[in-house]
Structures are given as C-alpha cells and as structure tokens.
MDTraj code that builds the backbone (N, CA, C; nanometers):
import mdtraj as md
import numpy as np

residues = "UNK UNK UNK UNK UNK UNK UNK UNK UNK UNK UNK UNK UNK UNK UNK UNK UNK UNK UNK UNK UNK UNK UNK UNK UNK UNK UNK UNK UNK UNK UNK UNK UNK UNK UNK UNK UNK UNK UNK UNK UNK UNK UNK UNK UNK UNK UNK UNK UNK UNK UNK UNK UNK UNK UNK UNK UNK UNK UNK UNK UNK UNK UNK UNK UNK UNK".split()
xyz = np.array([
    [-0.6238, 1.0230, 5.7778],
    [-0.6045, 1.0068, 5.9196],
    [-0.5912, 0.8577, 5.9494],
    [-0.5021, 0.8303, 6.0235],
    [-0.4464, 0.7232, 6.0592],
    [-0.5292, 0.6540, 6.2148],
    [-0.6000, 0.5063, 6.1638],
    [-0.7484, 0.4755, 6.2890],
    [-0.6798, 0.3748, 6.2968],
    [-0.7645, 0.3660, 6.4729],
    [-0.6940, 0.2573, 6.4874],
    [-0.8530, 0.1422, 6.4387],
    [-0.8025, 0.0127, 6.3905],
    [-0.8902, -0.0466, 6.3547],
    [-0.8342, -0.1751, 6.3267],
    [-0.8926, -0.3089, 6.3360],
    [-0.8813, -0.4183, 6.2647],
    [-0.8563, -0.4728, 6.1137],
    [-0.9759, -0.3221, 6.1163],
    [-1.0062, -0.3631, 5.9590],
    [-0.9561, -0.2304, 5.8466],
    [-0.9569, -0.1418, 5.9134],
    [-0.9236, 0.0159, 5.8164],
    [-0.7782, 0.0614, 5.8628],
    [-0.7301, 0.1064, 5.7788],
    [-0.6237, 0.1614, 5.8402],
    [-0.5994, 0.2904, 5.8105],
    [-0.6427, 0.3788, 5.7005],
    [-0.6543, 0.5563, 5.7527],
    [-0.7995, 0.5536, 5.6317],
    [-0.8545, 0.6636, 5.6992],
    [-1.0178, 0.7264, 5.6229],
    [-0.9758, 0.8630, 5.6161],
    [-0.9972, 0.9157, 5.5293],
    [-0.9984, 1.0952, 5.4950],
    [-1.1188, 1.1259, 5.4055],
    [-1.1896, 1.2147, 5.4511],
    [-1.3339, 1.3120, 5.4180],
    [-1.2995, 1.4096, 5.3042],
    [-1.3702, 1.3991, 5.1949],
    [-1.3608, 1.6005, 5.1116],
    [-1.4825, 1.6214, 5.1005],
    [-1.5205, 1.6671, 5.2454],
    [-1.6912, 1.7321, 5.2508],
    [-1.7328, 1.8286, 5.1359],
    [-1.6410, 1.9016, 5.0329],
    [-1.6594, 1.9706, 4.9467],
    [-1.7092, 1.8598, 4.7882],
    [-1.6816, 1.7542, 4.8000],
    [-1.6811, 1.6656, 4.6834],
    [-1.7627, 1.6085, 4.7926],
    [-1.7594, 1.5499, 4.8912],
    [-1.8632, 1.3990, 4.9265],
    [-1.7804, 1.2997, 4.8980],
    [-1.6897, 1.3211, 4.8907],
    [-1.5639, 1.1883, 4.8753],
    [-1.5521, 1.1365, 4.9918],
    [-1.5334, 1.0148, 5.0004],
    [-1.4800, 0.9516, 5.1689],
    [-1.3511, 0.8437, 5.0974],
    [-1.2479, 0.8336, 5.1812],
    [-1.1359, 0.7949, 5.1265],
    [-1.1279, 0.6765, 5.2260],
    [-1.1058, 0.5548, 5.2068],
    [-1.1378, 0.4496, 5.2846],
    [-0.9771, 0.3375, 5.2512],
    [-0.8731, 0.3167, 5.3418],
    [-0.7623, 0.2551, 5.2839],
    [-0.7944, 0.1070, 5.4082],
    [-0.8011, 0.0063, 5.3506],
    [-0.8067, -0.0999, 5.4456],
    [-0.6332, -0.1364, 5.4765],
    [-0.6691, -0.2460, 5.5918],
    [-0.5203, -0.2724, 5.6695],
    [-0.4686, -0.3904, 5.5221],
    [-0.5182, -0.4110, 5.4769],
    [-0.4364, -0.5057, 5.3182],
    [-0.4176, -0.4049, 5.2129],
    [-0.4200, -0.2800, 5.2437],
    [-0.3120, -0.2140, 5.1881],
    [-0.4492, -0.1149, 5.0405],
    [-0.5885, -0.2135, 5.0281],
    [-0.6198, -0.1471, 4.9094],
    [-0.7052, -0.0492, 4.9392],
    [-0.6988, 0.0554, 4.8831],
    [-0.7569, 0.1945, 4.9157],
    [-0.8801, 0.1682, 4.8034],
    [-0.9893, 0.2844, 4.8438],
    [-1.1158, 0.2995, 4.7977],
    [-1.1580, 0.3997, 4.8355],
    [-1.2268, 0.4642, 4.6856],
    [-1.3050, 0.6480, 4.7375],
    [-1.4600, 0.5732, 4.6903],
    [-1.5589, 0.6345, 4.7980],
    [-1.6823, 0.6306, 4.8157],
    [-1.7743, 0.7856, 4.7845],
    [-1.8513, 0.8092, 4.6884],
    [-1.8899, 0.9162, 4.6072],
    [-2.0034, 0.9203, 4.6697],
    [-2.0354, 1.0827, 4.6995],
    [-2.1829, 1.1068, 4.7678],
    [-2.1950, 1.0730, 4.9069],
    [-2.1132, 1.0490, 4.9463],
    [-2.1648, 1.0434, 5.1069],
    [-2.1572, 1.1747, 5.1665],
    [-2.2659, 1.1612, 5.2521],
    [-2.2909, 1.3146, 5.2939],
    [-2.2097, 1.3494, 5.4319],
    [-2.1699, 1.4442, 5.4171],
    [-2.1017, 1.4944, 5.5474],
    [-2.1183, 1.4635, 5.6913],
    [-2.2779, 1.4325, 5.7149],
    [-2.3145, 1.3844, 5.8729],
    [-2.2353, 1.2532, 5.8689],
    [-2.2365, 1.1959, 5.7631],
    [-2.1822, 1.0076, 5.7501],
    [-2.0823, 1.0326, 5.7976],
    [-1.9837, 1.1242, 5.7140],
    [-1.8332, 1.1038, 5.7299],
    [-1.7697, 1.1136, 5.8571],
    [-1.8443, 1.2710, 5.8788],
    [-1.7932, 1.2967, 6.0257],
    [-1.8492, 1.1838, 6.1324],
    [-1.9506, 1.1106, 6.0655],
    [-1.9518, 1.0216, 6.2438],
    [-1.8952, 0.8664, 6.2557],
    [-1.8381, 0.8551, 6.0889],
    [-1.7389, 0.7731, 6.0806],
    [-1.6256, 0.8016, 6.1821],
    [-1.5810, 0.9073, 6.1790],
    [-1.4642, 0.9437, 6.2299],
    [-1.4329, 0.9113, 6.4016],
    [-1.5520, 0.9351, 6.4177],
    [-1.6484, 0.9477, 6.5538],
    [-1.6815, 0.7916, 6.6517],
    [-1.7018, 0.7435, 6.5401],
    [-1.7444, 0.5911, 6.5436],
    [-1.6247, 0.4739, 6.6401],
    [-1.6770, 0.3869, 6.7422],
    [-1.5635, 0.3568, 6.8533],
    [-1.4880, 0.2222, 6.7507],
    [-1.6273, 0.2112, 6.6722],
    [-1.5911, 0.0637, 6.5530],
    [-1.5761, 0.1107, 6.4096],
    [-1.4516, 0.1488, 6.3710],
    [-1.4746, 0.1769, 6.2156],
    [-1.5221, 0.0892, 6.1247],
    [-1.4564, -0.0453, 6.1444],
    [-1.5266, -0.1651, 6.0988],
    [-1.6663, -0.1648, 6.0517],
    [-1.7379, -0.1671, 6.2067],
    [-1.8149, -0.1633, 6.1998],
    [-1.9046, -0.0757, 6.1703],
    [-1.8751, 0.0566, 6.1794],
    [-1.9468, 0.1933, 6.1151],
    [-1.9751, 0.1509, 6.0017],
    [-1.8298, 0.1221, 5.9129],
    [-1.8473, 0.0969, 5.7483],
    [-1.9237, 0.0057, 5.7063],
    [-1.9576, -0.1217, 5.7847],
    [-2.0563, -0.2347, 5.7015],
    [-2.1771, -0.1892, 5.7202],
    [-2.2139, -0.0839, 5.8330],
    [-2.3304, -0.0752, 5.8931],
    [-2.4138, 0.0540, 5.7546],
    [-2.2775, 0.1644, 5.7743],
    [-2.3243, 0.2884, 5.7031],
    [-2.2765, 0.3290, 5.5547],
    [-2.1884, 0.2513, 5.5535],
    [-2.0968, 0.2906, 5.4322],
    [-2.1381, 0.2149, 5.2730],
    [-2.0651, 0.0716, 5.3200],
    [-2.0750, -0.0616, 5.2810],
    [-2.2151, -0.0649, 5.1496],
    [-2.1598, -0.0837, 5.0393],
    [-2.2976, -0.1390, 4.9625],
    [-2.4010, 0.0012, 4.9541],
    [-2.3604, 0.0869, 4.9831],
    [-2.5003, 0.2509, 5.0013],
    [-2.4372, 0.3289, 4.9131],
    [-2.2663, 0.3170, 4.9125],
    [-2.2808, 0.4245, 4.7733],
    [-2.1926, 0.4091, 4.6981],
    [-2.1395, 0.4519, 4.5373],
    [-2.0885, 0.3889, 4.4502],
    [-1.9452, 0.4360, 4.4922],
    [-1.8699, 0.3337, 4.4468],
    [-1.6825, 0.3578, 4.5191],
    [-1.6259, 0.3131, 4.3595],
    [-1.5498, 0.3457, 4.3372],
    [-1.3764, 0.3380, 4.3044],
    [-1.2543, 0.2915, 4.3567],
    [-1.1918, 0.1903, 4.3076],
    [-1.0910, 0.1401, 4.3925],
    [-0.9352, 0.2556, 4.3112],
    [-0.8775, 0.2890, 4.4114],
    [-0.7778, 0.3809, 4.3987],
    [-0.6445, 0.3415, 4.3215],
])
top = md.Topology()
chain = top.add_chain()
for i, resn in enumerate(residues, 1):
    res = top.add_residue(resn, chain, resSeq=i)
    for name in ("N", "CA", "C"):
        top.add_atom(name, md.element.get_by_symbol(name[0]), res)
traj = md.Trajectory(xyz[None], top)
C-alpha cells in the first residue's frame, strides 16, 4: 500500500507470517520478522508513519533488506 509519508513510501502486512514489508522513499525495501499483528495494523493507522516506525518498529525486530 502506497502512504503518504516523508520517509516510507508503501508498507504491506502478512499477518499470517508476521512479516511487515517496509519500502522507504530512497527506493530500499525491508521485511521486518515477528511483528505482531496489533503493530502492523496500527502502523497503517498511524497519522506519522515515520514516526510510528522509529517509535514501534525501528531496532525491536530482526529485518532483512529485500
């Protein structure tokens, strides 16, 4: 899904895996493992994605760059 943001430019959820799919506006994408479903969905939710992610995301769980 395509956000509007400074800093992100689309996030997609697989609440079945706990995957969170995180593509910044410089183009490099990143999957975040184990995040739990309340996270994701209130990422989505969130008026600051930016800021959701340093707050909730950021440094809490192990990622992969894509």
């Amino acid at each position: 899904m395509h956000v509007e943001s400074t800093a992100i430019r689309e996030i997609d959820y697989a609440p079945e895996h706990g995957k969170l799919f995180v593509t910044f506006q410089d183009g490099d994408a990143y999957v975040y493992v184990g995040v739990p479903e309340r996270v994701g969905r209130a990422f989505f939710r969130a008026p600051s994605k930016g800021r959701f992610f340093q707050r909730m995301i950021r440094d809490r769980y192990p990622y992969n760059r894509v």
